[in-house]
Every structure is written in structure tokens, then in C-alpha cells.
C-alpha positions as CSV (number, residue, x, y, z in Angstrom):
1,X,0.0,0.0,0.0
2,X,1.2,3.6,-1.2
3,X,2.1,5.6,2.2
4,X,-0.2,8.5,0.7
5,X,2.0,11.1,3.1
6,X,5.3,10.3,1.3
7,X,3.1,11.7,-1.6
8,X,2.2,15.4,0.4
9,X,4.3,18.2,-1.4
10,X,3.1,20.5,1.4
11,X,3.5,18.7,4.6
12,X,3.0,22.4,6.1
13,X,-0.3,22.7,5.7
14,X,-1.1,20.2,8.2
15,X,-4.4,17.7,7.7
16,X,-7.0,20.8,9.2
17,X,-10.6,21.7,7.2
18,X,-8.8,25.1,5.8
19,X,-5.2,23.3,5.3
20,X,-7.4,21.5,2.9
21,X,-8.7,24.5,1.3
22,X,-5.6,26.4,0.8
23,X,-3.9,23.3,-0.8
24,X,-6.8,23.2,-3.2
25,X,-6.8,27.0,-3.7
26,X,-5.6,28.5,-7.3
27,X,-2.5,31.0,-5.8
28,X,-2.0,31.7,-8.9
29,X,-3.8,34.1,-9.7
30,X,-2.6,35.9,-6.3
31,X,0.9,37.9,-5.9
32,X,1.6,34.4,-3.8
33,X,1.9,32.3,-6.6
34,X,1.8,28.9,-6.1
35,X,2.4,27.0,-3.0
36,X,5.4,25.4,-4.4
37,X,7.0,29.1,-4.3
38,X,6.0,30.2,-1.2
39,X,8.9,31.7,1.0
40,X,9.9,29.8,3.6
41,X,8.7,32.5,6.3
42,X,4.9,32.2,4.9
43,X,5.5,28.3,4.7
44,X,6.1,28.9,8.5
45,X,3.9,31.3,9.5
46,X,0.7,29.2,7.6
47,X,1.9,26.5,9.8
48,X,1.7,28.3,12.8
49,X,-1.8,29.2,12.6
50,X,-2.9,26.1,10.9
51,X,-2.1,24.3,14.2
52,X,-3.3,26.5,16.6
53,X,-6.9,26.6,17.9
54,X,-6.8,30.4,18.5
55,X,-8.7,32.4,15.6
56,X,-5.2,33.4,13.5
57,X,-5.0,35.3,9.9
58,X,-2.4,36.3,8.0
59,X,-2.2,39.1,5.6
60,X,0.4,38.8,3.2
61,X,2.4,41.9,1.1
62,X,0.7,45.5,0.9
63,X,-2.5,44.0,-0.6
64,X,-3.3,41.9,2.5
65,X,-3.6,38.7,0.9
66,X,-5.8,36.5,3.3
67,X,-4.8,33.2,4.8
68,X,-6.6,32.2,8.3
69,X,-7.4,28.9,10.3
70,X,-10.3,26.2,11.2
71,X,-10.5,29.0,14.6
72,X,-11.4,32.2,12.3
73,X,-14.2,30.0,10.7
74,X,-16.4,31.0,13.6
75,X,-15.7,35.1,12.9
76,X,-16.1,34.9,9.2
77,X,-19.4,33.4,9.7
78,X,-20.9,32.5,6.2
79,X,-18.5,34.3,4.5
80,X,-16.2,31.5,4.6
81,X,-14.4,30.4,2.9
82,X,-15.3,33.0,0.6
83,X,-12.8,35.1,2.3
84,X,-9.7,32.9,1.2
85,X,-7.0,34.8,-1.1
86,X,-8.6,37.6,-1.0
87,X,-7.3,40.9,-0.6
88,X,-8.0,43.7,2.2
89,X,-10.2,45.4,0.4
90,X,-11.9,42.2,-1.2
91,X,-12.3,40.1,1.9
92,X,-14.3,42.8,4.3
93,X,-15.5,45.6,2.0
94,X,-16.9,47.2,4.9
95,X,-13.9,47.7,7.2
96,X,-11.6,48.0,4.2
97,X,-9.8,51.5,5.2
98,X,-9.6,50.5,9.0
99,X,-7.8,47.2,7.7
100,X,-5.7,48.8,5.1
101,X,-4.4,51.3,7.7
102,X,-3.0,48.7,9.7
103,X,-1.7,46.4,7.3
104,X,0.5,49.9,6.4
105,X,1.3,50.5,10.4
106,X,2.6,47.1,10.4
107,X,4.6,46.4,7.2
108,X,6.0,49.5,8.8
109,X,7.4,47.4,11.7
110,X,4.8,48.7,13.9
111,X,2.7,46.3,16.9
112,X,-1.2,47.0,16.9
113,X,-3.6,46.6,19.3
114,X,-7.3,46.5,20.1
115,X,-9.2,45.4,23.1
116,X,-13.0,45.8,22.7
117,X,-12.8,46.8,19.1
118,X,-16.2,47.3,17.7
119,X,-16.9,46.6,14.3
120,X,-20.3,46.3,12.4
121,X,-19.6,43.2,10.3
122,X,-21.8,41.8,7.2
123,X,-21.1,37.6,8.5
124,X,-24.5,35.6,8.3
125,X,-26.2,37.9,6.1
126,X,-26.8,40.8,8.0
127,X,-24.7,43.2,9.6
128,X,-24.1,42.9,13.4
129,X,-22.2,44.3,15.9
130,X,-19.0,42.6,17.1
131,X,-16.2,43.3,19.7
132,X,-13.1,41.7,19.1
133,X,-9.3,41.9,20.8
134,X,-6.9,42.2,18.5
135,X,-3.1,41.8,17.7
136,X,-1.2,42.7,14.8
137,X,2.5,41.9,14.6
138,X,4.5,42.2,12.0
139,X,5.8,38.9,9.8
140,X,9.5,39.1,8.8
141,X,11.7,37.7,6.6
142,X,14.9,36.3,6.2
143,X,16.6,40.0,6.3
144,X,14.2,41.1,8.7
145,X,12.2,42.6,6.6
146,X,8.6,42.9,7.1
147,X,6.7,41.0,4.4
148,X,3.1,40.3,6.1
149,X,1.1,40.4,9.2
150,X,0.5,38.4,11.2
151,X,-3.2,38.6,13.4
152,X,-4.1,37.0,16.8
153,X,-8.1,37.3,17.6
154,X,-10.2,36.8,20.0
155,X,-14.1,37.1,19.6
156,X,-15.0,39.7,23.1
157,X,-18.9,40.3,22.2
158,X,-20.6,38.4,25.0
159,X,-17.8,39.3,27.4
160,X,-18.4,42.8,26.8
161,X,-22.0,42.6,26.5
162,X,-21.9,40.9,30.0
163,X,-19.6,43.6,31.5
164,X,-22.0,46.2,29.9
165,X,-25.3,45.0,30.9
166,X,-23.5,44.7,34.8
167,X,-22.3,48.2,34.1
168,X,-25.4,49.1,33.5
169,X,-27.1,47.5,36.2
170,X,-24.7,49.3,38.6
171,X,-25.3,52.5,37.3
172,X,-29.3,51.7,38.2
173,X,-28.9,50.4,41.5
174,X,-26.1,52.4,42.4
175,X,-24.1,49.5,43.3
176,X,-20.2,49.6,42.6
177,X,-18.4,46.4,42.3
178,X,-14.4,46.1,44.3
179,X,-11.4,43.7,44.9
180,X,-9.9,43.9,47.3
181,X,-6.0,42.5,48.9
182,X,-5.8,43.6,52.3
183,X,-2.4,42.5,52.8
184,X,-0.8,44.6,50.0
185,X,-3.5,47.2,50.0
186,X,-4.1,47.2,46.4
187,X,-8.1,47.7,45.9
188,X,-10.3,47.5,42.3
189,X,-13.0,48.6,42.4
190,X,-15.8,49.8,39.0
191,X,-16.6,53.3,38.1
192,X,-19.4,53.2,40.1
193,X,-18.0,52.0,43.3
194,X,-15.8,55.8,43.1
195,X,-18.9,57.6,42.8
196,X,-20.1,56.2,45.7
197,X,-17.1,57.1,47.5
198,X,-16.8,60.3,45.8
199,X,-13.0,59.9,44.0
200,X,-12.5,60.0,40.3
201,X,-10.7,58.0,38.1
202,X,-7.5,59.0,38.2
203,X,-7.0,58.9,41.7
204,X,-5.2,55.5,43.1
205,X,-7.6,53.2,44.7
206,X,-6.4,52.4,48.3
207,X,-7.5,50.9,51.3
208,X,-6.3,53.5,53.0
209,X,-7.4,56.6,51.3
210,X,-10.8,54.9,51.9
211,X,-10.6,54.4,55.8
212,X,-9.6,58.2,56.1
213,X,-12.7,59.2,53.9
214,X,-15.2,57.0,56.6
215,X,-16.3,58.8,59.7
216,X,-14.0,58.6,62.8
217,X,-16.7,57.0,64.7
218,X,-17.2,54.3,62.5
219,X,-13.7,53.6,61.0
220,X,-12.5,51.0,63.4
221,X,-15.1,48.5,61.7
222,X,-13.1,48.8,58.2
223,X,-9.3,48.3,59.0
224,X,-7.7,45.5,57.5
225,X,-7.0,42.8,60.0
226,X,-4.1,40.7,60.7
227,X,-3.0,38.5,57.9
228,X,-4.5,34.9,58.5
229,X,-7.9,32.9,56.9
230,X,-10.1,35.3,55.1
231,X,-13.6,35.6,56.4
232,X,-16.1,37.1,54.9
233,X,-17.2,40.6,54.9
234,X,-20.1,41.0,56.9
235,X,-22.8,43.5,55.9
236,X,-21.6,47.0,57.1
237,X,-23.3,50.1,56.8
238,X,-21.3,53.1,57.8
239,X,-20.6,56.6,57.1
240,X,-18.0,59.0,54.6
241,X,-17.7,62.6,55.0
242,X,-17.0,64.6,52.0
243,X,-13.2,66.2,52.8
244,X,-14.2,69.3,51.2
245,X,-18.3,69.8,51.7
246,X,-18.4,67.9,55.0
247,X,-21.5,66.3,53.5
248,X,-22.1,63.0,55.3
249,X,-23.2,60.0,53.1
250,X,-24.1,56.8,54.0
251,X,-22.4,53.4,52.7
252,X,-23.5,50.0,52.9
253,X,-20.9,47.2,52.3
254,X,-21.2,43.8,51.7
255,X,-18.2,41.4,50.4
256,X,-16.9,37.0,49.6
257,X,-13.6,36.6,50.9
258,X,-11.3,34.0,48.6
259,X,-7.8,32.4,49.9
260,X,-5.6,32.4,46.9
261,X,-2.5,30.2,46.3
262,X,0.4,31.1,48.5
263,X,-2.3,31.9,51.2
264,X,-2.6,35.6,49.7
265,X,-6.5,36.8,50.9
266,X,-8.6,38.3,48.2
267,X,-11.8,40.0,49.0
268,X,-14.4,40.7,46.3
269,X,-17.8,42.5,47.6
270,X,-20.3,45.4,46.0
271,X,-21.5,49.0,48.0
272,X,-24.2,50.9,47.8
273,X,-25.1,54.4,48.8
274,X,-28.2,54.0,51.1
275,X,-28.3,57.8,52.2
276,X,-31.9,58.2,50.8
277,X,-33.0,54.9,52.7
278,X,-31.2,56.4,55.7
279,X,-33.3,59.8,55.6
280,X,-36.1,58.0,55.3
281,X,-35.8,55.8,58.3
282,X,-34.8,58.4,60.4
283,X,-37.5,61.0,59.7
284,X,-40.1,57.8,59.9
285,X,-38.6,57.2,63.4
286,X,-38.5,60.7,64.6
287,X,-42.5,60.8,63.5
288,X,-43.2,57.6,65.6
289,X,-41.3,58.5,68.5
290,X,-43.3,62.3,68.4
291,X,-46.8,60.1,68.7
292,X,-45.5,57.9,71.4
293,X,-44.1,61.4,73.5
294,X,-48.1,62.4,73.1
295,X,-49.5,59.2,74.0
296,X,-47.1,59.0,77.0
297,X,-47.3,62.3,77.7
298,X,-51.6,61.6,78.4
299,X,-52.1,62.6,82.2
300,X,-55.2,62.0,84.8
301,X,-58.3,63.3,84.9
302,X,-59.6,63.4,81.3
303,X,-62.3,61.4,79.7
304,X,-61.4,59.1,76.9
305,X,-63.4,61.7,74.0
306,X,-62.0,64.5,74.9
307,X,-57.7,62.8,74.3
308,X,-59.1,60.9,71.0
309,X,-60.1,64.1,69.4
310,X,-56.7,65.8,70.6
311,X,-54.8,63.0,69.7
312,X,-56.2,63.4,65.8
313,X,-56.0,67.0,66.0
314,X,-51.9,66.5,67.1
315,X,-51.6,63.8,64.5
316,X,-53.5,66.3,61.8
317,X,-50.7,69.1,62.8
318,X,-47.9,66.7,62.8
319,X,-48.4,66.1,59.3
320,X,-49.1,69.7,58.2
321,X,-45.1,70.3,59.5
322,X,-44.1,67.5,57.5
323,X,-45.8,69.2,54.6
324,X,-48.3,66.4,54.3
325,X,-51.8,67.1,52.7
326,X,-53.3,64.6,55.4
327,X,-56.1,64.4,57.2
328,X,-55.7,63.3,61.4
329,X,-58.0,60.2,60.7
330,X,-55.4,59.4,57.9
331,X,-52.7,60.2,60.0
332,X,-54.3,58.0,63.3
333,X,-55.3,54.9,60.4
334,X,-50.6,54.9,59.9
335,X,-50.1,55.0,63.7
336,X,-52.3,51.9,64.7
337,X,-51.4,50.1,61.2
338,X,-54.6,50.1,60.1
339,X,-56.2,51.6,56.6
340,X,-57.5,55.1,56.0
341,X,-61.3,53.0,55.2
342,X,-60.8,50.6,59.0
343,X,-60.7,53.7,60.7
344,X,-63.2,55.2,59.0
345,X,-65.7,52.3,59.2
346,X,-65.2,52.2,63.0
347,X,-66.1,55.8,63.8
348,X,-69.3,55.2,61.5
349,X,-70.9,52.9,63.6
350,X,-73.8,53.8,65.7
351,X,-74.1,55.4,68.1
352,X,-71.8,58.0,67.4
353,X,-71.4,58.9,70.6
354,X,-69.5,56.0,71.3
355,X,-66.8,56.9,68.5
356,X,-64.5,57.7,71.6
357,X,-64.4,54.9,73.1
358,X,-63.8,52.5,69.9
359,X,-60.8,54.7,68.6
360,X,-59.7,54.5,72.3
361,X,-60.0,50.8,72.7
362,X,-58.0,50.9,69.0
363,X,-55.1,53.2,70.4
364,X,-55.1,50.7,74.3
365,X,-54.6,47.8,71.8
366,X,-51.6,49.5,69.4
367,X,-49.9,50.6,72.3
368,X,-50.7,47.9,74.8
369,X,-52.7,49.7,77.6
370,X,-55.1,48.3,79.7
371,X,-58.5,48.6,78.8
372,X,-59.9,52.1,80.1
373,X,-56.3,53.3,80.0
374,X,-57.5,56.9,78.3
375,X,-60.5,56.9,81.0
376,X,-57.7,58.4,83.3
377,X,-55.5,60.2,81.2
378,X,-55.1,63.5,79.3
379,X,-52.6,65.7,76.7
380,X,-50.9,68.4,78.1
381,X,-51.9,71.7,78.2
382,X,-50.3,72.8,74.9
383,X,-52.8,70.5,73.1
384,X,-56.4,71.4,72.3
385,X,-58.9,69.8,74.4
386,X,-62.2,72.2,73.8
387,X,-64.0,69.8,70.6
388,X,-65.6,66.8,71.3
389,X,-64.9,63.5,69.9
390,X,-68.3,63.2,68.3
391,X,-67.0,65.7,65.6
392,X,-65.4,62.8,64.1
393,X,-68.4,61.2,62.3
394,X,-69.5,61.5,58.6
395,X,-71.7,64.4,58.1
């Protein structure tokens, strides 16, 4: 049996899907000529990239004459192998300058390189966006002269599309992503996580400069501890004062720590700015603690009508300071955690003249009093006392 190997002329090419294709190609009617006369740099370089499972291209003389592997398949889409032997400006019409530019740069002995390079390629046929990384280097030969170029690729679309749609998630929830190494100091962290802490971009990110941003009071919680086994980061909310406003924001913190090899601790986490969410609870607790001052505040000697229609006066007040357009039946329905309508139902009943004592029996129950608690109590003398409780029924 005829060994059909002994029989290859171009051993080079290797046994691959597009070996196969350029050994069938007509180079003829390319500056290349035919494979028999290929110079033994291109003989070398199409090995190269036949062999490896990285997308790889070559582009050979001024024209950019194109040669790629079974890897670049994928990128060219449909147009392959369409794309074989052709020239810059025949194989991607669309990009033709931007390819044509850099074949120049590099036959000029210059390095190029892209990361995140976005192109709007015709491959399946429509056009579509794609981000690619990129390296161009030139391809020499014997002198050192160089004769081609030679193209590393990598297709980046759903990387970046992954980092974008996170980028953008961050940007709506105001969360910043960080890394952190707490035994060198060295800290990552995403555009967002330095507006949180108020520092632009090109100031260095340490944890140091951090700690001296938080408030005295609640640095201690955020210094680096000893070196040892990482544990996690737990939830921390704290506060950073602006060095130049004095403007006090608050920051919540959570992080995953990860022991790396050589026992070197990694930290990885997200913050927030919960300032707003802060306000909030603080002006909700300043309001509840005002209605439990007035109901504690209730002395002797006062019949239960008389301190429910005060209490709803106070409440309707209270919200006219807060800039509320409530009424004090609205306002009493939030304190006892019941609806504007329960409230409302229960001073309907008949008679009305018992409308006291069922808000009454209401407030005994929120608060836990004993029943006929408000029998024996009454507001202090700044409060209103004159209108009866009766007042308080539907017209």
C-alpha cells in the first residue's frame, strides 16, 4: 500500500478543514503564486496558525492577501471560505480602510492593538455588531524585513455585552463592584464604586485613602485585620464625610472573601449608597417616637373623648409640619397600622357617641394599655382639648 503522506508536497499545511482549502486554492492568480514558491517565512507562519486553535489570519504583502485557520471559521461566519485569497479590500469591504491602515502601520514594523474593538460586520447575512481583541505583529523575513502580518483574535462580544449589561445594572442600582487584597492594600474597584465614594478615576484606589474618607466614629469596623484565613465581609453600613463639603453620606458594604494560592486573601464585595433609605428611616422614626411622646405624655383626669379628638388634631398638625396634605383620621389609620377606610368604618358605627371609646380601645390595643387606660389620662396643656370627639363622624 502507497504511504499517501510520502506523496504530500506540502506537509505544512497540516491535515486541518482550511489546510485542505488552501492546498486546493488557485495561488496563482494571487501575488503568492503557487504554494510550491511560497517563501519559507509564509510556509512557516501558515503552519503556525494552521495548528493552533486560537482564531489566527495572515495578511500577506501590501495587498493583504488572506490566509486564516479552522479558529477564524467561527468570525467569518458565512463568509467563509469566501474570504480565502482575498485581498483587504476584497475580503471585508466594509472595514476596508480600517484594515488597510493597519496592514500599512505594520509592514511599517509597527505592533497594533485593540481590546474591545467594535466593528459592524456583514457575516450571516446581516450586519451585526461585534467586539473583538486584536493583535497585529508584523511577519518578517529572512533579512528582517517585514513582508506580512501576522493577526491574533479573540471574539469579546458576550464578554463585553456581559460587563455592559453589569455596568449598567450598577449604574441603576447604584451599586459599585471592588477587589480587594488587604495585605498589600491594592483595591479594584468599578466606576461606580468611586462615585459612591466620591474619588474620580485618576486617583489610586487604596485601602487607605478609603478608611480616612469613613467617619472617625465608625472607622474601626473597616481596617484591615491581621494576615491569617479570610472571612467574609459582613454586611456593614457606615458613614463617609465629603473632605471638602463635609457632606455626610451613608455606605452599605457587603463582600466574599477567597484564599488564593500562596495563602494571599482576596476579597471581592459590592457597596451601595443607602443615604436616601437612611433619611427615610430616620424621619419615619422621629414621627413615631413624636406620637409615642403624646400618648405617653396623656395625664389624669380626662375622659377618653375629649384625648381621642386631641390625639387626631396632634396627629393632623404633625403632618401639616411634614408638609403632608393629610387628614388626622389618615394620620391616626398609619399610627395603629390600620387603613384610611378601618378607621373610618369604625367611627361610623352607631351610636356616634360612642366613637371615643372604639378609637380609644384601638389606640389601648396598638400601644398595649389596659383597657380604660385613656379613661384616666389626658394631653398636656399645649394641646387642644375644647372639641368633642363626636366631631369625628360622617356628616
Amino acid at each position: 500500500m502507497t504511504d499517501m503522506s510520502k506523496l504530500d508536497l506540502f506537509p505544512f499545511l497540516g491535515s486541518s478543514k482550511t489546510g485542505k482549502l488552501i492546498r486546493a486554492f488557485d495561488w496563482k492568480k494571487t501575488s503568492l503564486g503557487e504554494l510550491s514558491q511560497w517563501p519559507a517565512c509564509l510556509r512557516a507562519a501558515t503552519s503556525l496558525i494552521l495548528r493552533s486553535d486560537v482564531p489566527m489570519t495572515i495578511q500577506w504583502g501590501i495587498q493583504g492577501w488572506l490566509l486564516y485557520n479552522d479558529a477564524y471559521c467561527n468570525i467569518a461566519g458565512a463568509r467563509h471560505p469566501g474570504l480565502l485569497g482575498q485581498t483587504v479590500h476584497d475580503s471585508w469591504s466594509e472595514i476596508a480602510d480600517f484594515r488597510a491602515l493597519v496592514v500599512k502601520q505594520v509592514l511599517d514594523g509597527n505592533t497594533v492593538n485593540y481590546r474591545d474593538k467594535h466593528m459592524v460586520l456583514l457575516r450571516n447575512g446581516e450586519f451585526e455588531d461585534i467586539w473583538l481583541d486584536i493583535n497585529y505583529s508584523p511577519l518578517v523575513n529572512e533579512t528582517g524585513t517585514p513582508v506580512g502580518v501576522l493577526t491574533i483574535l479573540n471574539n469579546a462580544t458576550e464578554r463585553f455585552q456581559a460587563e455592559q449589561r453589569l455596568r449598567f445594572a450598577q449604574e441603576a442600582g447604584r451599586v459599585g463592584t471592588f477587589e480587594w487584597y488587604p495585605d498589600s492594600g491594592r483595591l479594584e474597584g468599578s466606576d461606580q464604586y468611586r462615585r459612591v465614594w466620591g474619588v474620580s478615576a485618576d486617583v489610586v484606589l487604596t485601602d487607605t485613602l478609603l478608611i480616612s474618607l469613613v467617619h472617625p466614629d465608625d472607622q474601626h469596623a473597616l481596617r484591615p485585620q491581621p494576615s491569617g484565613p479570610p472571612n467574609p465581609i459582613a454586611y456593614l453600613e457606615f458613614r463617609r464625610v465629603d473632605p471638602v463639603t463635609g457632606e455626610i453620606r451613608w455606605i452599605a458594604r457587603r463582600g466574599e472573601a477567597i484564599l488564593l494560592d500562596g495563602g494571599v486573601r482576596r476579597y471581592v464585595g459590592i457597596v451601595m449608597d443607602i443615604t436616601d433609605r437612611k433619611k427615610s428611616e430616620q424621619a419615619l422614626a422621629q414621627s413615631e417616637a413624636r406620637r409615642r411622646q403624646w400618648i405617653e405624655q396623656m395625664d389624669i383626669k380626662q375622659i377618653r373623648h375629649r384625648n381621642v379628638r386631641t390625639l387626631v388634631r396632634g396627629l393632623e398638625r404633625d403632618a401639616s409640619r411634614g408638609r403632608k396634605r393629610t387628614g388626622g383620621l389618615v394620620m391616626l389609620a398609619e399610627m395603629l397600622g390600620k387603613s384610611a377606610a378601618q378607621v373610618s368604618r369604625f367611627a361610623a358605627e352607631k351610636p356616634s357617641t360612642h366613637i371615643g371609646d372604639r378609637i380609644a380601645r384601638e389606640i389601648e390595643q396598638a400601644f398595649g394599655k389596659e383597657r380604660g387606660w385613656m379613661d384616666h389620662v389626658q394631653w398636656s396643656a399645649k394641646m387642644d382639648c375644647t372639641e368633642s370627639a363626636e366631631t369625628l363622624a360622617p356628616a
